[in-house]
N, C-alpha and C positions, 0 to 999 in steps of 0.2 A: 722458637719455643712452642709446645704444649699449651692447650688450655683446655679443661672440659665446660662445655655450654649447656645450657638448656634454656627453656622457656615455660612459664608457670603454669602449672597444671598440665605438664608435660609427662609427669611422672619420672620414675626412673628409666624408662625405655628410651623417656627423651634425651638422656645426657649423651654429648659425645664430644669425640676430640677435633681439635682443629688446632693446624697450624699456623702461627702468626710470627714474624720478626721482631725480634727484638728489642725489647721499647726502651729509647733514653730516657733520662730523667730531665727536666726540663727544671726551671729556677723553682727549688724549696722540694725538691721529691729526690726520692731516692729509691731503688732499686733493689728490690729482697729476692734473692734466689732461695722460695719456699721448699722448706724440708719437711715438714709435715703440714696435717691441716685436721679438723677433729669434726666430728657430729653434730649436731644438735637436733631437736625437736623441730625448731624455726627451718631447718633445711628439710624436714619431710613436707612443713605446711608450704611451702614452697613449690615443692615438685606436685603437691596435692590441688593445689592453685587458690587454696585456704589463706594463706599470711596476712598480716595486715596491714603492711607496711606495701610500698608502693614497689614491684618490683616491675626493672625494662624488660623489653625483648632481648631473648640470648644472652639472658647474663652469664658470668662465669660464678659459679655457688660456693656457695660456704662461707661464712662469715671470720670460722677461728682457724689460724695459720699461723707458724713461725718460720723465720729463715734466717737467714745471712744478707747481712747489706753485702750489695758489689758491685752497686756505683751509686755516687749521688752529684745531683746539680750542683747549679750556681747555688751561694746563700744559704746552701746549708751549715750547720753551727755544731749539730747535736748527733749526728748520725755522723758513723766512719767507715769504710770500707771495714770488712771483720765484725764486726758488731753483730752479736745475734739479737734479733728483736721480735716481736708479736704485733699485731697490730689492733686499734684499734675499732668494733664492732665501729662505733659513730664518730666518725671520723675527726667531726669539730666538735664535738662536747670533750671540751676541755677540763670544767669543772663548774660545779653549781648545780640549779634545779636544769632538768630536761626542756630543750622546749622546742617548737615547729622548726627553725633554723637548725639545729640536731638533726633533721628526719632522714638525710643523706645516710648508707647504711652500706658496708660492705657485703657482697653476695646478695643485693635487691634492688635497691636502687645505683648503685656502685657496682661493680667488675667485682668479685670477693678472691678466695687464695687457692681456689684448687685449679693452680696453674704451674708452669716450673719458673715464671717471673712474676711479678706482682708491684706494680709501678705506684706508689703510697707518698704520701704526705710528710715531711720531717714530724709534722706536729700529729700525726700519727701511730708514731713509732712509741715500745716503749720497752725498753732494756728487759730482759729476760731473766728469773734468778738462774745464778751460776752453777746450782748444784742441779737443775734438770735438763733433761736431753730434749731434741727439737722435740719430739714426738709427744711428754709432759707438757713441756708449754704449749707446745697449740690446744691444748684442752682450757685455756685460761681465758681467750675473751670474751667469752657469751657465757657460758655456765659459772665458772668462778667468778667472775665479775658481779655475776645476776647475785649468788650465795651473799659475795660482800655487801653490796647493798643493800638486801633485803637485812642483813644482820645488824649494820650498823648505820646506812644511810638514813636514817630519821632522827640520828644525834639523841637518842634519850638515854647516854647516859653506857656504863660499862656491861658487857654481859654476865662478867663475875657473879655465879650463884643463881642466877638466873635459866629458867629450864625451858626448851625451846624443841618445838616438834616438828619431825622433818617426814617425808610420805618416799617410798619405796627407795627404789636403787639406780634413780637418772642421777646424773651429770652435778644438777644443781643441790640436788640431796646429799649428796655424799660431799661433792666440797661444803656445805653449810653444813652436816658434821663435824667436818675434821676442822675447819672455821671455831665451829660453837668450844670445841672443846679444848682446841690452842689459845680460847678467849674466858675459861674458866666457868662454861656454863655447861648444863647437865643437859642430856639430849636423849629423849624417846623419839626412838623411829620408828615407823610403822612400815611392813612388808607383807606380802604372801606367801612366804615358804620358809621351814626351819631352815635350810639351805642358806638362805640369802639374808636370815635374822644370825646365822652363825657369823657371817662375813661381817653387818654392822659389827658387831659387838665387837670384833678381831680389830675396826678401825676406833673401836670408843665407844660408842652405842650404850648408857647408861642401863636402858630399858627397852625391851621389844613388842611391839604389840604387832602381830597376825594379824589382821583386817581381815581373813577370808576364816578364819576359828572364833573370829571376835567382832563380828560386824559392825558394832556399838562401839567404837574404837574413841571416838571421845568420850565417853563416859568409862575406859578404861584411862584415859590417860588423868579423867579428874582423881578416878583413884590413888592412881601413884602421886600426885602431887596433894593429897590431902585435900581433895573438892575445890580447891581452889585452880586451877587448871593451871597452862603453862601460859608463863608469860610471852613468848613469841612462841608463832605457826606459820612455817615456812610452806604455801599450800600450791603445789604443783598442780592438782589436780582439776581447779575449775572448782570442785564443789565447799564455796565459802559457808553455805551453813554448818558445814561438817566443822569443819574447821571453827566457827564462833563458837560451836559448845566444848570446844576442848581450850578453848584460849582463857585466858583469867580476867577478871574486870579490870579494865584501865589496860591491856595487852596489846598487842599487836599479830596483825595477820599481815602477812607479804603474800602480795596474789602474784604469782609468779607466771603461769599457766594454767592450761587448761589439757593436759593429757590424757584427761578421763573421756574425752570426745566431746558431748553435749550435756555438760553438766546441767542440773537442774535451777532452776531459779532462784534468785536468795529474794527471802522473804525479809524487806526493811526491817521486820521487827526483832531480828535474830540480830544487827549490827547495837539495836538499843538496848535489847536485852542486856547485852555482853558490854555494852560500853567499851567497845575495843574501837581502835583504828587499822581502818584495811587502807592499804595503799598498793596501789600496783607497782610495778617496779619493770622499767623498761633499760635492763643490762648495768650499765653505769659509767660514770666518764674517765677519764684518763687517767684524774688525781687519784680515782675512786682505786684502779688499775692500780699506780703505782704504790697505794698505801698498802693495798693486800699481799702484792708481791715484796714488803718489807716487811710480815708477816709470815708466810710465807717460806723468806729465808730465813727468821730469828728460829723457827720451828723445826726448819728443815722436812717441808713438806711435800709429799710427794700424792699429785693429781693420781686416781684409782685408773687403770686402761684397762678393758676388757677385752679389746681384740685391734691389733695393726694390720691393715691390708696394704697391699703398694699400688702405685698411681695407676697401675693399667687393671687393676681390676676395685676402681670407685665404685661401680655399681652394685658390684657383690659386698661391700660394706654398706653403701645405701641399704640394702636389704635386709641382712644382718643387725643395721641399726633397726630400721621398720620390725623389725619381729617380737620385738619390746622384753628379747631376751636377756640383752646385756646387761653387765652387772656394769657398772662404770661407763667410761667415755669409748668409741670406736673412731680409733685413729686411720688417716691416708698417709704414708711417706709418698713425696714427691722428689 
């Protein structure tokens, strides 16, 4: 088999192929012949030697992948040979709060999927909706996962009616879109170009707000909502003071990211002002997985792809993703 490696802060120069044998599965694993694998954010801070999570020497990258089981050990229960499945970002967060025992991480401290084998945990695994192809699902462990949680992981209650603001056109924005509004709540996103504000609205988009025509962009969004702001802010960005004056008192902010680079400092007094709660949100666990993908199917949902490259040209997707061009996710078939 294939595998692409690298080493952190190797950039994208560093990745390459190496051939290795074929790995059995040993008691409770099983065996995914990857058919695709997707992007993220967390794979640029990676090659950038930024991340924060603990990653080895030569790992193999990428966190989100789906495939085909095609063999499994002794003890296995749940997985069958045929079964298309995804795997999970944290391999043993099962369900519940996040915590140090979690920290194991596919494509970091873990081997991740941009391989043509990928040798996984039964408790790992986790069934794939039937109405999408490899290439949709692997866009589900790290950014739809991150979406779900941040939307509903703090248990307060239905989003019904409820208005929620989401920041440009990555991976996690657009699934917490199309999320917000299979869950009956109203969604202003903010973007840079009529272009990419035409595309929101085409997936649901209530409301657009320019950020580069409107630089005050929370105090346009307290407009739309009648001065009283939106009750969640999904904030990619790093910059949480921005984010506390568009959110509503008693609200919620999910720090998701930090894509803006070196966002600026939050000033304590902007979290009392606002009376919100920020909580970060690191991906989310299995349960978390399988409640959105039953979601998901009742909606018949389909993840956004902006562009599929194949396995022997991952780097020219690496770059493609780095240009912060893409509208959606950038898929690898393997």
């Amino acid at each position: 088999m294939r595998s692409y490696h690298v080493n952190s802060g190797a950039g994208i120069a560093g990745l390459s192929i190496k051939d290795h044998p074929d790995p059995q599965p040993g008691p409770g694993q099983v065996l995914v012949a990857v058919r695709a694998v997707s992007l993220s954010y967390r794979e640029l801070m990676i090659l950038r030697g930024d991340y924060v999570l603990p990653v080895k020497p030569d790992v193999v990258p990428i966190s989100d992948g789906a495939g085909e089981v095609v063999s499994v050990g002794s003890g296995v229960h749940t997985a069958k040979i045929g079964d298309r499945v995804a795997a999970t970002l944290f391999p043993s967060w099962q369900d519940g709060p996040f915590g140090l025992q979690h920290l194991p991480q596919l494509g970091g401290s873990l081997d991740g999927m941009l391989t043509e084998l990928a040798l996984l945990d039964e408790s790992a695994l986790v069934p794939i909706p039937a109405h999408l192809s490899y290439e949709e699902a692997a866009t589900l462990p790290c950014a739809a996962v991150t979406a779900w949680n941040a939307l509903t992981g703090d248990d307060s209650g239905p989003l019904s009616g409820q208005t929620v603001v989401t920041q440009g056109t990555g991976g996690v924005s657009l699934f917490t879109l199309q999320f917000a509004k299979a869950l009956g709540a109203r969604v202003i996103a903010t973007t840079s170009s009529p272009a990419k504000a035409e595309r929101l609205s085409e997936l649901g988009a209530d409301e657009i707000v320019d950020y580069r025509t409107t630089p005050d962009w929370p105090a346009r969004v307290r407009e739309l909502t009648s001065g009283q702001g939106a009750e969640r802010v999904i904030d990619v960005t790093g910059d949480l003071g921005q984010s506390l004056r568009a959110v509503a008192i008693a609200g919620h902010v999910a720090s998701v990211g930090f894509v803006s680079g070196n966002p600026p400092l939050l000033d304590p007094r902007a979290i009392f002002n606002s009376g919100a709660v920020v909580r970060g949100i690191a991906v989310g666990s299995r349960a978390q997985f399988l409640a959105m993908n039953q979601l998901i199917e009742a909606h018949r949902l389909r993840p956004v792809i902006d562009r599929v490259f194949p396995f022997d040209q991952a780097p020219d997707a690496y770059r493609h993703y780095a240009s912060g061009e893409a509208f959606g996710k950038v898929v690898i078939t393997v």
